[in-house]
Each structure stands twice: as C-alpha cells, then as structure tokens.
KOLTIRO-641352 format. One record per residue (C-alpha): x, y, z. Coordinates in steps of 0.001 Angstrom, whole numbers, padded with zeros to 6 digits, always signed. Each point is the difference from the previous one (the first is absolute). Last residue first. Layout:
XYZ...
This chain:
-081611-049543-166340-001333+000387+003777-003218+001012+000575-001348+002882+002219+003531+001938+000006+001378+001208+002971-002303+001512+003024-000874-003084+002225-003455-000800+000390-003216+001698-000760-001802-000298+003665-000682+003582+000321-003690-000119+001122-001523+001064-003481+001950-001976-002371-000416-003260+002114-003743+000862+000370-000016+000438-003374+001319-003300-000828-002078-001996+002737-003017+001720-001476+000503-000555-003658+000446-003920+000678-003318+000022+002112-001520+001694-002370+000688-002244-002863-000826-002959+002552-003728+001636+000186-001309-001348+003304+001555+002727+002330-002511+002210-002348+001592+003353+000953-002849+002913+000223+002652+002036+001953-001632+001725+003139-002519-003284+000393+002404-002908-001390+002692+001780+003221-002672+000299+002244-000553-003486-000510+003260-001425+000087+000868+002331+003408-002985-001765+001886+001246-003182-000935+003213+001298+001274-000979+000807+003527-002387-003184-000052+004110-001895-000400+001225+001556+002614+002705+001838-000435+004519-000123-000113-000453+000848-004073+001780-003409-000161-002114-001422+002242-002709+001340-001971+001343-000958-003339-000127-003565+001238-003562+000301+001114-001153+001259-002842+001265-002415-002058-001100+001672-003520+003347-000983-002189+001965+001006+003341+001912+002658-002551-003973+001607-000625-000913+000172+003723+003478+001668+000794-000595+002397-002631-003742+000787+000573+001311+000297+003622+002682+002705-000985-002377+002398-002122-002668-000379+003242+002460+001153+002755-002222+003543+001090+002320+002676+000881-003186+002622-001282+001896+002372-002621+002776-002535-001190-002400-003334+000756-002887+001835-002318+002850+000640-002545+001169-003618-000961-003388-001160+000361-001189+002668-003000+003101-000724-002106-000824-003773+000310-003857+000631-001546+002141+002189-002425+001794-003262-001092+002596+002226-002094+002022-000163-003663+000143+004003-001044+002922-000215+002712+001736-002055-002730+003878-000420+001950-000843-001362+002632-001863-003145-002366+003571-001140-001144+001954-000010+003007-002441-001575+001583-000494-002706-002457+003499-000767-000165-000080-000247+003908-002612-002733-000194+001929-001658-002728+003602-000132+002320-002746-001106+003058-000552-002986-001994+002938-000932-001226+002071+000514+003544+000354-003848-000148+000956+000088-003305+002531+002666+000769+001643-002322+002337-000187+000710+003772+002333+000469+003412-000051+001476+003111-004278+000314+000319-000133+001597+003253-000049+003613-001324-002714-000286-002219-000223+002840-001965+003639+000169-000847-000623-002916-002101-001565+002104-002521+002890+002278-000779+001828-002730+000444-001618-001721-003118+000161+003043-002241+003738+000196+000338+000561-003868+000186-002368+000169-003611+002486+003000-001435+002729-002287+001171-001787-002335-002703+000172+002241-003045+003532+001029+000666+001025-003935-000135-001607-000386-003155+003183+000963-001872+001447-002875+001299-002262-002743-001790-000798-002734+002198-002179+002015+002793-000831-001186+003320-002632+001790+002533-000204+002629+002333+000409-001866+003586-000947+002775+001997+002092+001080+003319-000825+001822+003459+002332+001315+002439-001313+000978+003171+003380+001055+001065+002026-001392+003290+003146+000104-002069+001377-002955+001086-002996-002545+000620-002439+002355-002519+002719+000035-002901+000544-004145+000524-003534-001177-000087-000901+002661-002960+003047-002675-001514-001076-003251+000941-003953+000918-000750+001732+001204-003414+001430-003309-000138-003322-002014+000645-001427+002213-002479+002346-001136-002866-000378-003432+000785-003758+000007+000210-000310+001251-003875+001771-002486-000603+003736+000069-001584+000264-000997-003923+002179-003088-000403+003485+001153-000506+001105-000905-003464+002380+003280+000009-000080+001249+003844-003106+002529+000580+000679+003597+000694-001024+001306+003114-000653+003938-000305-000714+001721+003421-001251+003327+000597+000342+002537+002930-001858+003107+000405+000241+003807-000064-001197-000050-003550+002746-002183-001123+002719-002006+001874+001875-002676-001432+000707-003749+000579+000868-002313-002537+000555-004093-000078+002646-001309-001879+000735-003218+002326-003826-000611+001487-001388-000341+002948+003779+000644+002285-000022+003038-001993-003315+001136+000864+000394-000324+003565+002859+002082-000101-001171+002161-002006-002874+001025+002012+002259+000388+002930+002015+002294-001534-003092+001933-001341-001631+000204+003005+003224+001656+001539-000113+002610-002885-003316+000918+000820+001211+000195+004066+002561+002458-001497-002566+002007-002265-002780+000123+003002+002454+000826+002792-001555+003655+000353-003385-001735-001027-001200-000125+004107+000699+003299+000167-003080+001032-002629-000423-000716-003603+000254-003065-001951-001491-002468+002790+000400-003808-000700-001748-002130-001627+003337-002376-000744-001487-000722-003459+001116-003387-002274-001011-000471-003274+001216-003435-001548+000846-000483-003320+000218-003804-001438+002164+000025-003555-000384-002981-002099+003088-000322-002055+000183+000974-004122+002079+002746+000408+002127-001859+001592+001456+002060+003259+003472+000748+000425-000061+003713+001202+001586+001077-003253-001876-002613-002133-003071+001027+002024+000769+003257-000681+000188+000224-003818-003064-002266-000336-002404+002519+002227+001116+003221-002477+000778+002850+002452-002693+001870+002632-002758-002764+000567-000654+000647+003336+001300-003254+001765+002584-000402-003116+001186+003231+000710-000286-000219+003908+002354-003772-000472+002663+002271-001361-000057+002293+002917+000589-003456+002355+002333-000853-002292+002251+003125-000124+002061-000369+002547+002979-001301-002486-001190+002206-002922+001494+003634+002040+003367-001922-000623-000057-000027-003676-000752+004146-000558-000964-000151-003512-003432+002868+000014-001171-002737+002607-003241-000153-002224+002273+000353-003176+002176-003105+001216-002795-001389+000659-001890+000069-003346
C-alpha cells in the first residue's frame, strides 16, 4: 500500500508521518495498515484533540498564515511527544489535531488529564504565537478506524467553541448541549414550510419599525423567565422589558406559559436572527 502511495520512491516515506497520520485522521487507507506503519496497536485507545489557531484566512494579516500554521504544529508536537511516545500530529481542515495513543496496560487517561494538556498546549500557541487559539478535547476511541469518526466531533466542537471566545479549552461533552442545539438548527433551516408565524410577525415589525422585541423574547426565554437578568443583559430596565413581553404575547398570540411554545420560540428566533452556528455539518458522524 505505501509503496503504491509513494508510487516506490523510499526516501519520499521518511517525512511521511505526519501525511500518514492525515490518512488515518480522515480515514483515507485501511486504519490497521497504518498504525502498524506508524506503530500504533490497533487495539490502543486513541485520544484526538482539535486544536484551532482562529486566526484570519484572508487579509494581510494571513500572509504568514501557512508558516505560523506550521509553527503551531512544531510546537504541538512537541508537547505531544513528551505526553505520549507514538503520539500524532497532523493538520486537516486548516487545523491542527492530536492523536495520543495509550501505552499497552496503561490505565485509561481522565477525562481531566487530557484537558489539562490541551490547556498546556492553547497555553503555549497564545504565549508564542500571540493567537487566540482554542482546543476541544474530542474524545477516545479503542478501535483505530474510529479515529475519523471522532476528529469529525473536534471539527464540530470548534466550530462551536468559536462562539465563545474566552472559553480556551472544552470536551465535546461539555459542548453536548450546544452540539444538539446546533443539530436542530441545521435541521429545521432547512423546512421553511416549518415556521412560528407569531415569530415571523416580531421578526418583521422590528425590520420595518427598529423596534428590539424578537431579541428580548430571546433574552427573556435563555434567562428561563428572569426578567431582570435578561434585562441587564439586553442593557434595560427591567419595566422596559415587561412592556416588550406583552407587546410581544399581543402582536404574536405566544402563550409564554406553554413550554412547547416556549421551545419553538427560542428555535425560531435563533433561525430568524442569524444565530445558526458554524457552517460545517450539523452533527458529526
């Protein structure tokens, strides 16, 4: 197989491990065949971790982007070679993933241990790079032909993260929630036939009249009904949105009462202002 991948040129194999490591990222060649090659069992436990500089792609701050990439990755490496012995680093989809194989008989890392060495490692890119580099912890496989499967979670989970800014480091569990939200989404923009048409009708009075009333139902329904939380966070007084909540039950017939409408709300409202996030897949594999 690698001798007709490298159509038999032997020296082009000796910097090949990083592009080997892509193929069993992405699931290009049989996942057995290159873990032998890249001495992995193929029955070890296999953490990937999704790493994303956030930096621009366009514009003259991205004239160094493929050299400062390749800086990343060095570093990256390093760190993950001093973790474990056979670890992998590649790039794919303009970011940087991590595969730490587990020693034979090695007690199964925590979940805490691998995040406290991504910390380590966003740690290191932002000190010497001075990037806002996030990472997601994607999870740990124990069959090596899985490993494609949970990049595609790292993938989904930056996506995500990017959101949040602040937030260096997560695991996909911890991103669960927003993961299922986005699912949704990605599902329900698609079926324009499926509409709130009390929502359509806020949605439009703010376009033609610059009212806020779409965006305060919002903020009222994330603060689970504290209005005054979700008027500090609309930056109001809290009469100013009471007022808002009832013109919005009077132009829209919503029954904030009715959890079912509540839930439909807060997911049109999300379709309707924009807020589908991230623009790869809505669920990973």
């Amino acid at each position: 197989m690698l001798d007709h991948y490298y159509q038999g040129d032997a020296a082009a194999r000796v910097p090949s491990r990083a592009e080997l490591a892509h193929g069993l990222l992405t699931g290009r060649f049989d996942a057995a065949a290159l873990g032998a090659h890249l001495g992995v069992r193929a029955g070890a436990r296999v953490a990937v971790i999704a790493v994303d500089l956030r930096e621009p792609e366009e514009g003259p701050d991205a004239l160094g982007r493929e050299a400062r990439q390749a800086e990343a990755m060095g570093i990256v490496s390093v760190h993950a070679a001093a973790y474990r012995r056979n670890a992998l680093v590649t790039a794919a989809c303009g970011q940087i993933y991590a595969m730490l194989p587990e020693p034979p008989g090695a007690t199964p890392a925590p979940g805490g241990a691998l995040t406290r060495w991504a910390s380590e490692v966003v740690g290191a890119l932002r000190r010497q790079l001075r990037t806002p580099a996030q990472a997601v912890v994607a999870g740990t496989t124990d069959r090596l032909e899985a490993v494609p499967e949970v990049k595609l979670r790292g993938h989904a989970g930056l996506a995500v993260l990017g959101r949040t800014p602040s937030r260096a480091v997560e695991s996909y569990e911890g991103l669960a929630g927003a993961l299922m939200v986005r699912g949704v989404l990605g599902l329900v923009a698609g079926r324009t036939e499926v509409r709130f048409p009390g929502v359509e009708a806020l949605v439009a009075q703010d376009a033609e009249q610059g009212t806020e009333l779409a965006r305060s139902l919002l903020a009222h329904l994330d603060a689970f009904g504290d209005v005054a939380g979700a008027a500090k966070r609309l930056s109001v007084h809290p009469n100013t949105l009471r007022y808002r909540l009832r013109r919005v039950v009077e132009l829209s017939g919503l029954d904030l009462d009715d959890p079912e409408q509540r839930l439909a709300a807060a997911v049109q409202l999300r379709l309707s202002l924009g807020e589908l996030p991230g623009q790869s897949p809505p669920f990973p594999g």
